[in-house]
N, C-alpha and C positions, 0 to 999 in steps of 0.2 A: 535511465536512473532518475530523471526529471518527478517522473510521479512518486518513485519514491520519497526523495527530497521534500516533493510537495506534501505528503501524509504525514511526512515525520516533523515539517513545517505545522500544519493542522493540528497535531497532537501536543506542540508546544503552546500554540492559541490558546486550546482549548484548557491546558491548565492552567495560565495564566487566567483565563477568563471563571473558572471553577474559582480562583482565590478569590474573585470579586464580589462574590457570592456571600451571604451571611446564611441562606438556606443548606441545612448540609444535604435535602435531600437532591438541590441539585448543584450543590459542588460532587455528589457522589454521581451522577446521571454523566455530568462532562468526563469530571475523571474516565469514568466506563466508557466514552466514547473518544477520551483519548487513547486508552490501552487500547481499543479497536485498530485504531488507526496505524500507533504503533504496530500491531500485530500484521494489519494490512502491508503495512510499510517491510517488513521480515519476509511474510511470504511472497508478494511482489518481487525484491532482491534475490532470495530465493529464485526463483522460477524464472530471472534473467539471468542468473551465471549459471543456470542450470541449460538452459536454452544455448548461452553462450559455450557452454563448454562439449556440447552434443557436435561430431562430425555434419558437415554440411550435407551429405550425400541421405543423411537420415531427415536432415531436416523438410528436404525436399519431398521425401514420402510422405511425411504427413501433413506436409501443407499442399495440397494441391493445386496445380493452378486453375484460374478459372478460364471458360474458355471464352472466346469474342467471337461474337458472331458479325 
């Protein structure tokens, strides 16, 4: 959940840093790549409790191991 934190961290930056701005055309560029980030931030969590909530006996099929030679 670290990366999460960290995107949803970024996406606070970046709108603080959009207010700094007098240009709207790029307080609207940050904003936009704060919602990214945000959105990054959702589907990440996402696909961790999703990940999390999968029996382990599955999870082992699709991750294969590699081998050593």
């Amino acid at each position: 959940m670290q990366r999460v934190e960290t995107l949803r961290e970024q996406a606070d930056l970046l709108r603080r840093l959009a207010e700094s701005f007098d240009s709207a055309q790029i307080k609207d560029e940050l904003q936009n790549l704060a919602s990214r980030c945000d959105q990054l931030a959702a589907k990440v969590a996402r696909e961790i409790a999703e990940q999390r909530s999968r029996p382990i006996a599955d999870l082992a099929k699709t991750s294969p191991e590699k081998e050593t030679s």
